[in-house]
C-alpha positions in Angstrom: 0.0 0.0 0.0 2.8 2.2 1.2 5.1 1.8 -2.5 1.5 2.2 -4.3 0.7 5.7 -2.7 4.7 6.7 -3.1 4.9 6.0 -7.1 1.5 8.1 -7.3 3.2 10.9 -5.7 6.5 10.9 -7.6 5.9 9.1 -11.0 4.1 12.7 -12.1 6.9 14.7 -10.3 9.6 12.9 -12.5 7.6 13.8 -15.6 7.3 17.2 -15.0 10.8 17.6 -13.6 12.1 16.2 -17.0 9.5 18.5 -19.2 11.3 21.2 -21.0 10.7 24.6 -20.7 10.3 26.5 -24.0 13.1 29.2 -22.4 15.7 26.4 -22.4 15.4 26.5 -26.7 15.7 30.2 -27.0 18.7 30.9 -29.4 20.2 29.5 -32.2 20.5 25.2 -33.2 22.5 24.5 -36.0 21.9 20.7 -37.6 24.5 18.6 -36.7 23.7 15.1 -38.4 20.4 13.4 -39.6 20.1 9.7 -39.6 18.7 9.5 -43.2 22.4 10.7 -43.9 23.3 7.1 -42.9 20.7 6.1 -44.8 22.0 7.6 -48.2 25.4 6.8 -47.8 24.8 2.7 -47.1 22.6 3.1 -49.8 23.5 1.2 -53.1 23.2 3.7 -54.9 25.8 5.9 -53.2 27.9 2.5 -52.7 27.7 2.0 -56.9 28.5 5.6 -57.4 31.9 6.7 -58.8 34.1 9.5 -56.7 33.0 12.3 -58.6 29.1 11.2 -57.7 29.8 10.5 -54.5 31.7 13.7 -53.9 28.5 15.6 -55.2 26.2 13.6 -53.0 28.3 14.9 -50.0 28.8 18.3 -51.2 24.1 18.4 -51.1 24.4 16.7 -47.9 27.1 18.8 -46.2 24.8 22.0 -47.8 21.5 21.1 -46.3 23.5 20.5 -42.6 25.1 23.8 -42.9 21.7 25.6 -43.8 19.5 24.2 -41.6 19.5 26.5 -38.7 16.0 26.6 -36.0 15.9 30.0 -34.5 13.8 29.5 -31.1 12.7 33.0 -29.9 10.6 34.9 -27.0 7.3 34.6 -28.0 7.0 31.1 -29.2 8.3 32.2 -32.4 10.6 29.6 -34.1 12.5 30.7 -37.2 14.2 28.2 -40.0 15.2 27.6 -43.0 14.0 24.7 -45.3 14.4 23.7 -48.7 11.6 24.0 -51.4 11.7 23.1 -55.0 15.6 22.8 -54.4 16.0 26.7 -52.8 16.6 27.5 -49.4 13.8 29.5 -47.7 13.0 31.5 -44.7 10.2 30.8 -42.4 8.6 31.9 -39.3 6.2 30.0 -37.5 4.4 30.1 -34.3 5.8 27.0 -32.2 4.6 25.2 -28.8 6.2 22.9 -26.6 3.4 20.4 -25.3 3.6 17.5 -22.8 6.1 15.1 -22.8 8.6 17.1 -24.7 6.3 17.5 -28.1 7.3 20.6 -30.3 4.2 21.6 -32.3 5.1 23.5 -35.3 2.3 25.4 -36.6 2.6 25.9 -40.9 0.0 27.0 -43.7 0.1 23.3 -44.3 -0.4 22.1 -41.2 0.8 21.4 -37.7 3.7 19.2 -37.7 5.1 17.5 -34.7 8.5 16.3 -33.2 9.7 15.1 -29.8 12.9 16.6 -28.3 14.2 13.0 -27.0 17.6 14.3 -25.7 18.4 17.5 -24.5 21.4 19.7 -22.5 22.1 23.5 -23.3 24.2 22.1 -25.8 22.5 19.6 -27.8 19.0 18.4 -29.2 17.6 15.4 -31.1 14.6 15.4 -32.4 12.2 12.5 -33.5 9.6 13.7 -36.3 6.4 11.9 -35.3 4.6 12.0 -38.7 3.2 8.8 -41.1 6.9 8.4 -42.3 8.2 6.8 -39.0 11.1 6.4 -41.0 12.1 10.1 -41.3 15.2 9.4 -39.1 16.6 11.7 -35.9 18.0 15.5 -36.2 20.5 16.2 -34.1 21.0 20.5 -33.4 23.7 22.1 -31.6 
């Protein structure tokens, strides 16, 4: 009886002790590495390909790292840059952080969602949640 009426107390004082506060993201996260990198490289297509190929695929792939940049600011205001039709583009959304660690972007298109699943002042990896489950990790710093 005892342990029952102790876990009810602190099971929800461990979740919100580990909940992010949206101050924490202010600033400036630069992307660091995606897992669908590792994807594309163990790929055959980018095993088959010949130096020069391969030496293009990692020039697009070392461009997208270094112009992907989320700008948290006051105001739940999150700035980035994202790629459309092949050209880099600025956007500015309104953002919330929601239980459980859940960013929820919201677009023209739609509200799109991602869980911060490891975070220090330092670093964050995210976890799209969307129909691809596939989509891979994106790790900021």
């Amino acid at each position: 009886m005892n342990i029952s009426f102790v876990s009810t107390l602190i099971l929800p004082l461990l979740f919100v002790w580990n909940q992010i506060q949206y101050s924490e993201l202010v600033g400036s996260w630069q992307l660091t590495y995606f897992d669908g990198i590792q994807r594309i490289v163990n790929s055959p297509e980018y095993q088959k390909a010949t130096p020069s190929e391969k030496s293009s695929m990692d020039a697009r792939i070392n461009f997208r790292l270094e112009n992907t940049v989320y700008q948290f600011e006051e105001g739940d205001v999150l700035k980035f840059t994202d790629f459309e039709n092949q050209t880099i583009v600025q956007k500015e959304v309104k953002i919330e952080l929601a239980e459980g660690n859940i960013l929820v972007i919201h677009e023209e298109k739609g509200d799109r969602l991602a869980k911060i699943v490891e975070f220090t002042p330092d670093k964050m990896v995210l976890q799209p949640i969307s129909q691809n489950a596939s989509s891979g990790k994106l790790t900021f710093k």
